[in-house]
Structure formats: structure tokens, C-alpha cells
C-alpha positions in Angstrom: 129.3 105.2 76.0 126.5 108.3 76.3 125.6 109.8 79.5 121.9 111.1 79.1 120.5 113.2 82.2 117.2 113.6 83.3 114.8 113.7 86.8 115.6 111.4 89.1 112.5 110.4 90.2 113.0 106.7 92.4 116.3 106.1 93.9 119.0 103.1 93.3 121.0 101.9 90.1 120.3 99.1 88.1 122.6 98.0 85.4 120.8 95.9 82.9 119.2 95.1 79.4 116.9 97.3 77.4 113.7 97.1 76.3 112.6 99.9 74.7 108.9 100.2 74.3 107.3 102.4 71.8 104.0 104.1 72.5 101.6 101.6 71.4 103.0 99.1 74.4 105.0 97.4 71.5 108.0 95.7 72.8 110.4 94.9 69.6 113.0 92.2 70.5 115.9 91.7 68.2 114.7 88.0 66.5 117.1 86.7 64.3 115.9 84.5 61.6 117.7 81.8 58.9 118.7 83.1 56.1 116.3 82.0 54.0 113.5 83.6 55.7 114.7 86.8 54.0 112.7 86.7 51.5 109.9 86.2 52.9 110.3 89.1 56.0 110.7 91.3 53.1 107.4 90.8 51.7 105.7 91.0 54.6 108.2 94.6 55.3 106.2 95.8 51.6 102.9 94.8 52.6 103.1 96.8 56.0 104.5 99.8 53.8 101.9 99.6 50.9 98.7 99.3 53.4 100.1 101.9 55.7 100.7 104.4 52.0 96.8 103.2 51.5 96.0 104.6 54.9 97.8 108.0 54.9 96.3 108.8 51.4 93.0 108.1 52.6 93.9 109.9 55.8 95.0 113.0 53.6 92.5 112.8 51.6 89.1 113.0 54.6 91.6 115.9 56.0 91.7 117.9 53.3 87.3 117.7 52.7 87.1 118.3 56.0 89.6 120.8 56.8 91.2 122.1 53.8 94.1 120.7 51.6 96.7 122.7 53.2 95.9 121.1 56.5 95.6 117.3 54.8 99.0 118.7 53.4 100.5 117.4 57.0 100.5 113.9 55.5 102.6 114.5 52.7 105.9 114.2 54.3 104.8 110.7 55.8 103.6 109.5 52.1 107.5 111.3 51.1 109.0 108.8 53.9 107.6 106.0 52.8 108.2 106.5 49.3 111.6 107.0 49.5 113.8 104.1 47.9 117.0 105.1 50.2 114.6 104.2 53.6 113.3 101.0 51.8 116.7 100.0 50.9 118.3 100.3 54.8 115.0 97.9 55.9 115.9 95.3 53.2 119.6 95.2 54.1 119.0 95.0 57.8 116.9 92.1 57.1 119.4 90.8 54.6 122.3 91.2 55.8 121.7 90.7 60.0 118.8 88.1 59.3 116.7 90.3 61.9 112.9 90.3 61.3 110.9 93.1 59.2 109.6 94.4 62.8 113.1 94.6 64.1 114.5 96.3 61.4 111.7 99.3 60.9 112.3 99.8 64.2 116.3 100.3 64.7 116.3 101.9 60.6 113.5 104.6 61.8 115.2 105.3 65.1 118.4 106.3 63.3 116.3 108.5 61.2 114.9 110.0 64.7 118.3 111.1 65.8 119.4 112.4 63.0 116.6 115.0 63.0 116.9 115.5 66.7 120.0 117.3 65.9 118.7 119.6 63.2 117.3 123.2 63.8 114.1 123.4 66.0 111.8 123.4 63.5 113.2 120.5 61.6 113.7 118.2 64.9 109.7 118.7 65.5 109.3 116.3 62.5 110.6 113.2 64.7 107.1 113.2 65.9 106.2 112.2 62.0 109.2 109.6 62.0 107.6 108.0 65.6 103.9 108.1 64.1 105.1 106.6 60.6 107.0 103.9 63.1 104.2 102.6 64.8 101.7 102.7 61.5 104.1 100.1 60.3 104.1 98.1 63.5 100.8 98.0 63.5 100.7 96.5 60.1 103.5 94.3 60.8 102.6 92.7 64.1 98.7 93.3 64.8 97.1 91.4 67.3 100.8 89.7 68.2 102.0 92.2 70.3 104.3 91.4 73.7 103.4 93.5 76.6 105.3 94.3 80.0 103.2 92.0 81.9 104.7 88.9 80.6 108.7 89.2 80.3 110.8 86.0 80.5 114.2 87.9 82.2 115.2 91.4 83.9 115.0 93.8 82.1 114.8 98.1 81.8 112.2 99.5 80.4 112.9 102.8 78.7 109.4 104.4 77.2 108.7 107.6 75.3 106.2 107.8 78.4 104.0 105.1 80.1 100.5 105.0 80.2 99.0 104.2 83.8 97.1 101.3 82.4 100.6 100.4 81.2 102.6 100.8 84.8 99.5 99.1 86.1 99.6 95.7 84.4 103.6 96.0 83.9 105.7 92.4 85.2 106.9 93.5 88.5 109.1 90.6 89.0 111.3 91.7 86.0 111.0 94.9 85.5 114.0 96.0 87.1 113.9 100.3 86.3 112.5 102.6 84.0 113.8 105.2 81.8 111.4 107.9 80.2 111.4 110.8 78.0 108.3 112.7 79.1 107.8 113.2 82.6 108.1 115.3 85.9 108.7 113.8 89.7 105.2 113.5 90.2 103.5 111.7 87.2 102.2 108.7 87.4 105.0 106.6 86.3 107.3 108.0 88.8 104.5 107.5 91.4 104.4 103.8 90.4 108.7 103.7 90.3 108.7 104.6 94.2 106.0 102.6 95.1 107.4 99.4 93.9 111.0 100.6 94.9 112.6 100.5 91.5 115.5 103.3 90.0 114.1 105.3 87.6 114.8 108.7 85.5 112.4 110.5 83.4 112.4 113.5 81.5 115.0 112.3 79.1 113.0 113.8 76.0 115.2 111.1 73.5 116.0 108.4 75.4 114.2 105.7 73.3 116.1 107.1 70.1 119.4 106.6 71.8 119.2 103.2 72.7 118.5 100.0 70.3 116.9 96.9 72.3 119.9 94.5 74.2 121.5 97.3 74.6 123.2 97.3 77.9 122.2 100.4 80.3 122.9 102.1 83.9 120.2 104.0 85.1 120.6 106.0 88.5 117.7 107.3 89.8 120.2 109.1 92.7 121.5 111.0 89.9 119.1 111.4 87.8 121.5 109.6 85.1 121.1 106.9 82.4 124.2 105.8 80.9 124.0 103.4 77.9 126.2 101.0 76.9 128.9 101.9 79.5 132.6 100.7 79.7 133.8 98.1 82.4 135.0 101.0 84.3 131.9 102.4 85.0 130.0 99.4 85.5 132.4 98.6 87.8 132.0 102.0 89.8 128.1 101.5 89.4 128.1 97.8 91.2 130.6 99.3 94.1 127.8 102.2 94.7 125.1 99.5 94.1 126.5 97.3 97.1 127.0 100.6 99.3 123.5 101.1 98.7 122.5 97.7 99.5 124.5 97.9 102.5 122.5 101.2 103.6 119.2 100.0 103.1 120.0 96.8 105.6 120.4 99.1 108.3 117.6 101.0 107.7 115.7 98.1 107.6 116.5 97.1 111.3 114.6 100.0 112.3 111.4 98.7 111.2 110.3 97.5 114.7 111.4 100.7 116.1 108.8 103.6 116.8 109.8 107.0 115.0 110.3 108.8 117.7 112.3 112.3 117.7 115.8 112.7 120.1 113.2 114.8 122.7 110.4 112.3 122.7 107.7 113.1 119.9 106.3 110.5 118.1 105.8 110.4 114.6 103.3 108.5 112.5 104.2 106.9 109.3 102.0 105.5 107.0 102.1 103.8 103.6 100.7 104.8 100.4 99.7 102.1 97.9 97.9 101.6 94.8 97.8 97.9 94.5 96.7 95.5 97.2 99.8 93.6 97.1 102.1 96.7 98.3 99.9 96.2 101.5 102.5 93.8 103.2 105.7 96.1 101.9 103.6 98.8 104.2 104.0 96.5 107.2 107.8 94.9 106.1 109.2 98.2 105.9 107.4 99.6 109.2 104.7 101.7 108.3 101.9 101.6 110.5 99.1 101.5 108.7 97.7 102.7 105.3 97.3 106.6 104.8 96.4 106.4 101.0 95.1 103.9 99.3 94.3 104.8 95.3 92.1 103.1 94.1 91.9 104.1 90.5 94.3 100.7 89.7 90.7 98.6 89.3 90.1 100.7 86.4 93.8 100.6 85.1 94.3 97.0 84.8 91.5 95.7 82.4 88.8 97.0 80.0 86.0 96.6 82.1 84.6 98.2 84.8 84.5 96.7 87.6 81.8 95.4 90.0 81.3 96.4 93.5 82.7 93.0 94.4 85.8 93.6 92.8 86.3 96.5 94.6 84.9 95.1 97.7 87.5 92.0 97.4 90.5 94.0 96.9 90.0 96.9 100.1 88.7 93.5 101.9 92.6 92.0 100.9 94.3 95.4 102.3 92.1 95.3 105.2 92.5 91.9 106.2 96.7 92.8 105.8 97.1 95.2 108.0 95.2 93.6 110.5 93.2 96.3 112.5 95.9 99.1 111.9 94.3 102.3 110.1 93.5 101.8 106.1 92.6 105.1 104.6 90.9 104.6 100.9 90.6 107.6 98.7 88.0 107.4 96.1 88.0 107.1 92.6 90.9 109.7 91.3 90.0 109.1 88.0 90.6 112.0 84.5 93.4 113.7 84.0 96.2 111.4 82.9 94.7 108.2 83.6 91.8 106.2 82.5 88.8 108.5 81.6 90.8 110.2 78.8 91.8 107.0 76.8 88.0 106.2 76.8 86.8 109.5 75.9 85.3 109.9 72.6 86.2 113.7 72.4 89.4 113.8 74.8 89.3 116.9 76.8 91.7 119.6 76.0 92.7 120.5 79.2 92.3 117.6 81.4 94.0 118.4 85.0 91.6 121.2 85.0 88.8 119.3 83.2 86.2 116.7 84.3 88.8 114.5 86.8 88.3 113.1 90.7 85.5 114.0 92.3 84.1 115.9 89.4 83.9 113.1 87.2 82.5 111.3 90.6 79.2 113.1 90.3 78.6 112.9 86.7 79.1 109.0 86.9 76.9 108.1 90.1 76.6 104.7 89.2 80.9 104.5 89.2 80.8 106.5 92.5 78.2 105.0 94.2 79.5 101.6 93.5 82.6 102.4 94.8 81.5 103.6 98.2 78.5 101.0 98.8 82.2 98.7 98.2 83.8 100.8 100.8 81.0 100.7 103.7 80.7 97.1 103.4 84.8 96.5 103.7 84.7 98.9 106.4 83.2 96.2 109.1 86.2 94.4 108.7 88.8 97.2 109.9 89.8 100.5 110.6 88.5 102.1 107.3 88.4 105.7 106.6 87.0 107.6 103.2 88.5 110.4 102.1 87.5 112.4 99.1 89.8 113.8 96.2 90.0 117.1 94.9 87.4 119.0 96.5 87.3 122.6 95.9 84.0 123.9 97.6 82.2 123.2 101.2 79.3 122.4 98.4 81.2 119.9 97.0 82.5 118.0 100.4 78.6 118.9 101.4 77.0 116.9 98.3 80.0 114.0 98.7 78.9 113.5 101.7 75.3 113.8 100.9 75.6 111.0 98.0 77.7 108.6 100.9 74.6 109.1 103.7 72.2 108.1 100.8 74.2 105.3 100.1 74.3 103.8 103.9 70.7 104.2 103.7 70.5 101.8 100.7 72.6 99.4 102.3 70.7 99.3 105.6 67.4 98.9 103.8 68.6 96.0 101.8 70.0 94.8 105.5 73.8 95.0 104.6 75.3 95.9 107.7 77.6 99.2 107.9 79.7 101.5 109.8 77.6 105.0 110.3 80.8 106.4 112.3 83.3 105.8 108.9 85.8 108.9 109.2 85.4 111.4 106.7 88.4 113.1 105.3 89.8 115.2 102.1 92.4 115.4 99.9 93.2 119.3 100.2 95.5 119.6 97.1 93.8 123.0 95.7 94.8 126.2 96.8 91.0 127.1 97.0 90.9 124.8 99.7 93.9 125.6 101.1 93.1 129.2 101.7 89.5 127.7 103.3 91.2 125.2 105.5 89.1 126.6 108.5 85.6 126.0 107.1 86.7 122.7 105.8 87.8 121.6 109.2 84.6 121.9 110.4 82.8 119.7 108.0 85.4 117.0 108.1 87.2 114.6 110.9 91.0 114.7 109.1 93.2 116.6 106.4 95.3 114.8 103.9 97.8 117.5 102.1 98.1 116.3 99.0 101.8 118.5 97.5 101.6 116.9 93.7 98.8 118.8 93.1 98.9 121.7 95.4 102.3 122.5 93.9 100.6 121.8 90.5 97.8 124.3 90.9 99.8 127.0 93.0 102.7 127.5 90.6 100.7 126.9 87.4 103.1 124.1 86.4 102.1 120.9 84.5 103.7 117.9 87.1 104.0 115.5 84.2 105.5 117.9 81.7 109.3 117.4 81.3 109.8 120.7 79.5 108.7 122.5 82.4 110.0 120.3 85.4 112.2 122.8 86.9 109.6 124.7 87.9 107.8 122.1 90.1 109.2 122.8 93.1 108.1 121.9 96.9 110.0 124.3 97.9 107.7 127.5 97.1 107.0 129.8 99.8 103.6 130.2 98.4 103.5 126.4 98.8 104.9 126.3 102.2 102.4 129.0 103.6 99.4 127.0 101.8 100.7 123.9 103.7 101.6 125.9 107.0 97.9 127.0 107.2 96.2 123.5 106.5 98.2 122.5 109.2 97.5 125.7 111.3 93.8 125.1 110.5 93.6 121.3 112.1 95.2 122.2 115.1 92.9 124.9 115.5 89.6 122.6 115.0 90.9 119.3 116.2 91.1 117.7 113.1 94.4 115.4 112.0 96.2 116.4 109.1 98.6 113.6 107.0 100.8 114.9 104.5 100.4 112.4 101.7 102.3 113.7 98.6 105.7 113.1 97.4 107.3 116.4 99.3 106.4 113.6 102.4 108.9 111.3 101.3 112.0 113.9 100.4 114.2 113.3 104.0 115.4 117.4 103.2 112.0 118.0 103.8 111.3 116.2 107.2 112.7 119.3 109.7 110.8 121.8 107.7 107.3 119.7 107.9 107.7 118.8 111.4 108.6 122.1 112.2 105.3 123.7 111.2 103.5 121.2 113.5 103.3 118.1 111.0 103.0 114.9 112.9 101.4 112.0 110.2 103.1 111.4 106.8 102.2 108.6 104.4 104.6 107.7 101.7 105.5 105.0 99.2 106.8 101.8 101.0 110.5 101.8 100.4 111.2 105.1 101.5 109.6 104.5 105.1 112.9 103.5 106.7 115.0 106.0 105.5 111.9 108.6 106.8 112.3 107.1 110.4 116.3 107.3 110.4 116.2 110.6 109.7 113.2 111.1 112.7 115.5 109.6 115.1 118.5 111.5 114.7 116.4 115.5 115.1 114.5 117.2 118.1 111.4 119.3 117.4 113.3 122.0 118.6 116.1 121.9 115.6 112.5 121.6 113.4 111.4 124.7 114.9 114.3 126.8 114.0 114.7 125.1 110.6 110.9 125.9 109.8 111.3 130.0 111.5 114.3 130.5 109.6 113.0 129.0 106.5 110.1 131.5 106.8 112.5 134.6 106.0 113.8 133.2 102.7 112.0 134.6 99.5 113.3 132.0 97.0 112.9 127.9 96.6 116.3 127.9 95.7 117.3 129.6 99.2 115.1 127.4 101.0 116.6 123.9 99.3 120.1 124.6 99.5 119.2 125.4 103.5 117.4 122.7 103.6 119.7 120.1 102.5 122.7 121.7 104.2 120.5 120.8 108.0 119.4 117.2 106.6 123.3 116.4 105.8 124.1 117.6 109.2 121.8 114.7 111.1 122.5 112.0 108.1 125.8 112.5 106.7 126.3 109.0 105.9 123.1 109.4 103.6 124.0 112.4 101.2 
């Protein structure tokens, strides 16, 4: 048994089978074949090996033209791998002797060879980033076109990933996907996003993870924790399935709340809305008692196939949400799209940089056929319900001023072609930059409503990569830069009339509730599943209590002061919780 901790990132345990998924999307099963089938794996294992040599000479060889030999040198210690007759040797007796296919055994044989220089000095463990790249050369070559994927699994599974691409998390089987495991990772990347939406356990930055664990394997991962146990003893398991039916037990009651109003002990009422990213979390909103949608992201069209899609496929899928939520407020951001997701793995020259490159509403204004698609999509869904627009990553009144611009232009087109359209659609942004933060007053008077988005305020204040494992303990909510950035947005609407949401993942942390509606917060929109356990905790404080907690939070000069206070007042109202 091995106990591997990481983030936990989307509460619950699961106790299930592996799949471990390399990053090419290749899912290796363990296929056994008849014995006489050896022979034949094993030619196909030195066909893969001999046109993956052919590729790294040639590989080495346009290096070292182009950039010198020592830097085409890099490939020698693949073409050394490959070459060596102990490696070849362990593929042919695990093909021999287990009657496993070539695919099978390249993949357990070269995972072995991962951990064993995972526990060698520093600059020695770097080369298992040579051992994965040789792995998946070979794959290539051994499966090609062949390859299974997460959107069609036969049985329930765990998926543990060196990290998951959002166009991977976006077509994944959501029936039998039952949690994830990751090595790269913070609480905020997109994968852990996905995890809460879809109310699944997962734990990521595990860094080795996926060398730890062979496919069937048996696994416990609790995303309370932030632990992944593999191959545990009864005992354990045992232990795991008690706290499993406690927590099963818990979310029943939570879930006969969901016709009850949020409402504090003194009588404020508190909004809470739903954030999706696929149309068909649009009922979970409404089973788990959100009233209405606050974000709605749509970069998922572009995620889930190669093409891009037409105004009527974006049209069709706000149209489905709409139609849902049946006249209760639906609040679509546009296109979110650089960074980590889309725009990169189509990029010719991938930018170096990209959470401060070409991303959201940047990338909006250099693609005006993408961004005007989108919103001549939105205005036209918008006559069927309560439909607001709300723009991403806005830094300057000149940018909200030219969004805005491009949006009037684009109601002019559609009256003139006699499509008919909202002119009163509620204008909002994203304020998630501490540029706009810090000019929250001259926003609110150019827009009708704030949406606080923390993953990338907290990204951009503390200068901390949200989807970089090696640097996760430093992503913290609890910032008092942070907190005054957030404390003045909220400052700022109340002063100008505008409504401010809180839409990041700080919304849906219960430690976090007395703090935010202390400082004056009064709409929060989080993933789904965590609604309930939002309005439990709503029921059982009064403003007042938030008030103190948020004054007396104001004279503490660490995070670390302010979460262990935090949590210490949370576990007062909701004992039975933490």
C-alpha cells in the first residue's frame, strides 16, 4: 500500500480501478493474449523501436544543422535507451512470459524505469521526462490511429493523468469516470474546475502519480484529504467505504434544503447561483438549488471538436440553458479562450508566456469573426430569457469601451438583417486583474454588474501560476492584498449601484462565506454540487457574526492567520461538517 499526497481539489472518496492515461490521451489496458501471439507482439514491439530509432536520428540530426551538435546532443540518451539490450529484453519477457501485448508491456517496463530515476539526485530524476517522451514515441508507433479515449469507457473507472488537457476533460465519459488523480496541477486549473463541476473526488499535484500506479490497479482517492492511496489493504478500504457512507449521508440532508431560500439567522437573503461549462450541468443548477446561472463558460464549443463552430451551434446550446432554467437569470461570459485551453494547441508558434499572452478578450479582438459570431449567438438567445453578457479579462475602460463598441455594431447588423434582439442586454465584467480592481470606480460606471473572478485575481496579485503544482502553496485566497482588492470591488458597486457576484472558486470554500458576506457580498455563483452545502452554512450565521469575522480579519497581516481564524468560526456554526 502507498499513500501519495497532493491538492485536494473536489471533495468525496471513490475507491476504484485505474486507468492511467499518458499525455497523448492514450489509455493502455492490460490485454492479455494466447500464447502463441508472442511472436508476433514481438515483431510488432521491434518495428515500433526501429522506426522510432529512425525518427530520433533524424530528429538529432535537423537539431544539430539548425542549432548546433551539442544541442542535437539531447537525443543521444533517447537513441542510448532504445539501444540498450537489458530494456529490450524486460519488453520481450513481459510479452513472453504474462502474454500481455507489446503496448502493455512498454508501458508498465518504461514506468519502472521512471521510478527508478525519480529517486536519483535532482539532476538525474529530470531525465524521466526523456523516459515519458521515449514512452509515447513508441505508442505512437505501436497503436496509431487505434487509440481509446475517455469518452467511450465500458466500466467505472479513475483516471489518474500526468495532467489533462481541457479538450480532454471536455469530451471525457462522465457516466464512468468516477475521480481523477493528477500530477500537475493547482486548485484552480482547469481540470479541477471541471472535477467540481461534475461533483467528482479528485487530487492533483501529485508530481508521480502515473509512475506509481500500473493500470487495474486498485486506488482510493480523497479529494477531502487531498490523498490517493493505491492498492490499499481491506482495512483501509473498509475505513474509506464507512467515511464514504457518512458522506453520503451528509449530502442527503443538504439536499433537502434545496427548496429552501438562503436566508441568514437575522433575515438577509443570499443569492446563489450556478456556474457551468456544459449545457447539461444546467439542470444540476436547478436540482441542487441554485437560482439561476451566474457563469456560464462558454469556451467548451471550442474544446469538444476540431472545428469551430457556427453561430448556430452556439446559438443552440445558450438556447438549451435558457430554455432550462426557465426565465431565472443566465449570465454567459464570452469566449475565455488562450492560456491553457484551446488557442495554444492550435498555435503554430505557441506563446511563451500564455496567461499573460494573447488569451480572453484579447484574443477576442484579434479574431472578430470568432467574437462577433459568438455575440450575434448571444443577442438572438437572449429573446428567449433572462440573458446577460459579461466580458472576460478586461483590463482598461478602453477595452470594456471597444467590447462594447464591437456588441452595439453587432445589434445593428442583426436589426438590419431584421433579426430581432434585446437592446437592454445587461452588460457586465469579469474583474479578475488587479488593474481593474484598483479602478473598480470608473468601471462601475460603464457597466450594469461586477463578477469577481478570485482564480485569476489571486493569480495576477501574488504572481503565482494557478495551474503550477510546484508552486501551489502559494495560491492562496486568503491574501490580504487579495481581500482588500475584493473588499473595494465590492465597496465600488455599492457605491454606484451596480451588483457584484463573486464567481471564483474562493465562492465555493464554506471558511470563506462569513468573511465574504461580511464585507457586503450578497450573490455567489459556484459549481453545482457545492450549492447545498453554501446554503447550510448561510442558514446557521447572522450578518452580524460576518461583520466581526470580516473587522477582525482586517487586523491580521498573514494568510496563514487569517485561515486558521477562519476555519476555527466556520467549525463553530457547522461542526458536524469539519
Amino acid at each position: 500500500m502507498k499513500i501519495k499526497k497532493g491538492i485536494g481539489v473536489s471533495p468525496g472518496v471513490v475507491i476504484c480501478q485505474a486507468v492511467v492515461l499518458d499525455a497523448e490521451e492514450y489509455r493502455i489496458p492490460e490485454r492479455h493474449i494466447s500464447a502463441g501471439l508472442a511472436g508476433e507482439e514481438i515483431d510488432r514491439l521491434e518495428n515500433a523501436l526501429a522506426g522510432s530509432r529512425e525518427e530520433l536520428i533524424e530528429l538529432r540530426d535537423n537539431t544539430a544543422k539548425r542549432l548546433g551538435k551539442e544541442t542535437g546532443a539531447i537525443f543521444d540518451f533517447h537513441l542510448a535507451l532504445l539501444d540498450d539490450k537489458s530494456l529490450l529484453e524486460k519488453f520481450r519477457g513481459k510479452i513472453e512470459h504474462e502474454s500481455v501485448t507489446a503496448e502493455f508491456a512498454v508501458a508498465v517496463v518504461l514506468r519502472e524505469y521512471a521510478r527508478e530515476f525519480l529517486q536519483m539526485p535532482e539532476y538525474l530524476a529530470e531525465r524521466v521526462k526523456d523516459v515519458y517522451d521515449i514512452e509515447k514515441r513508441i505508442l505512437r508507433r505501436l497503436i496509431g490511429q487505434s487509440r481509446e479515449d475517455l469518452g467511450h469507457l465500458t466500466e467505472d473507472v479513475v483516471v489518474l493523468a500526468h495532467d489533462m488537457t481541457p479538450s480532454q476533460t471536455a469530451n471525457m465519459d462522465r457516466d464512468h469516470i468516477m475521480g481523477l488523480a493528477i500530477d500537475a496541477g493547482g486548485r484552480t486549473s482547469h481540470t479541477a474546475i471541471v472535477a467540481r463541476a461534475l461533483g467528482i473526488p479528485a487530487v492533483v499535484g501529485l508530481n508521480d502519480i502515473t509512475v506509481s500506479v500500473d493500470a487495474g490497479d486498485m486506488i482510493i482517492i480523497d479529494g477531502n484529504r487531498g490523498v490517493v492511496i493505491v492498492e490499499p489493504d481491506e482495512a483501509t478500504i473498509q475505513e474509506h467505504r464507512r467515511f464514504l457512507q457518512r458522506q453520503v449521508e451528509f449530502t442527503h440532508e443538504l439536499d433537502r434544503l434545496r427548496d429552501l431560500p438562503a436566508i441568514t439567522m437575522d433575515g438577509h437573503e443570499i443569492t446563489l447561483l450556478g456556474n457551468i461549462e456544459f449545457p447539461s450541468e444546467a439542470t444540476n443548477v436547478l436540482a441542487k438549488g441554485g437560482l439561476g446561472v451566474g457563469l456560464y463558460r462558454t469556451e467548451f464549443l471550442y474544446l469538444e471538436k476540431e472545428t469551430e463552430p457556427t453561430e448556430e451551434d452556439h446559438y443552440q446550446a445558450y438556447c438549451k440553458v435558457i430554455e432550462v432554467m426557465e426565465g431565472r437569470p443566465v449570465c454567459i461570459r464570452t469566449l475565455d479562450l488562450g492560456a491553457d485551453k484551446y488557442t495554444q494547441a492550435h498555435s503554430l508558434i505557441p506563446e511563451r508566456n500564455p496567461f499573460l499572452g494573447l488569451r480572453s478578450i484579447r484574443f477576442c479582438f484579434q479574431h472578430l469573426h470568432i467574437f462577433r459570431t459568438q455575440l450575434r449567438a448571444v443577442l438572438r438567445a437572449s429573446m428567449k430569457g433572462d440573458v446577460s453578457i459579461m466580458f472576460p479579462l478586461i483590463t482598461t475602460v478602453m477595452e470594456l469601451r471597444q467590447a462594447k463598441m464591437i456588441l452595439r455594431d453587432v445589434m445593428e447588423d442583426l436589426e438590419e438583417e431584421g433579426v430581432e434582439v434585446r437592446m437592454d442586454v445587461p452588460v457586465g465584467m469579469m474583474m479578475e486583474v488587479p488593474s481593474a480592481a484598483l479602478q473598480s470606480n470608473q468601471f462601475a460606471q460603464e457597466v450594469d454588474f461586477f463578477s469577481i473572478g478570485t482564480n485569476d485575481l489571486i493569480q495576477y496579485t501574488l504572481a503565482v501560476d494557478r495551474t503550477n503544482e510546484r508552486v501551489a502553496p502559494l495560491f492562496t485566497a486568503a491574501h490580504p492584498a487579495v481581500l482588500r482588492l475584493i473588499k473595494d470591488i465590492i465597496r465600488a458597486g455599492q457605491r454606484h449601484d451596480v451588483g457584484v457576484t463573486l464567481c471564483g472558486e474562493m465562492g465555493g470554500d464554506p471558511e470563506y462565506i462569513l468573511l465574504l458576506l461580511g464585507m457586503g457580498l450578497r450573490t455567489l455563483s459556484v459549481a453545482p454540487p457545492i450549492i447545498p452545502e453554501l446554503k447550510k452554512a448561510i442558514r446557521s450565521i447572522t450578518i452580524e457574526h460576518a461583520r466581526r469575522v470580516a473587522r477582525h480579519v482586517a487586523t491580521f497581516n498573514t494568510d496563514k492567520q487569517i485561515v486558521s481564524y477562519l476555519r476555527d468560526q466556520i467549525r463553530q456554526v457547522m461542526p458536524e461538517a469539519y
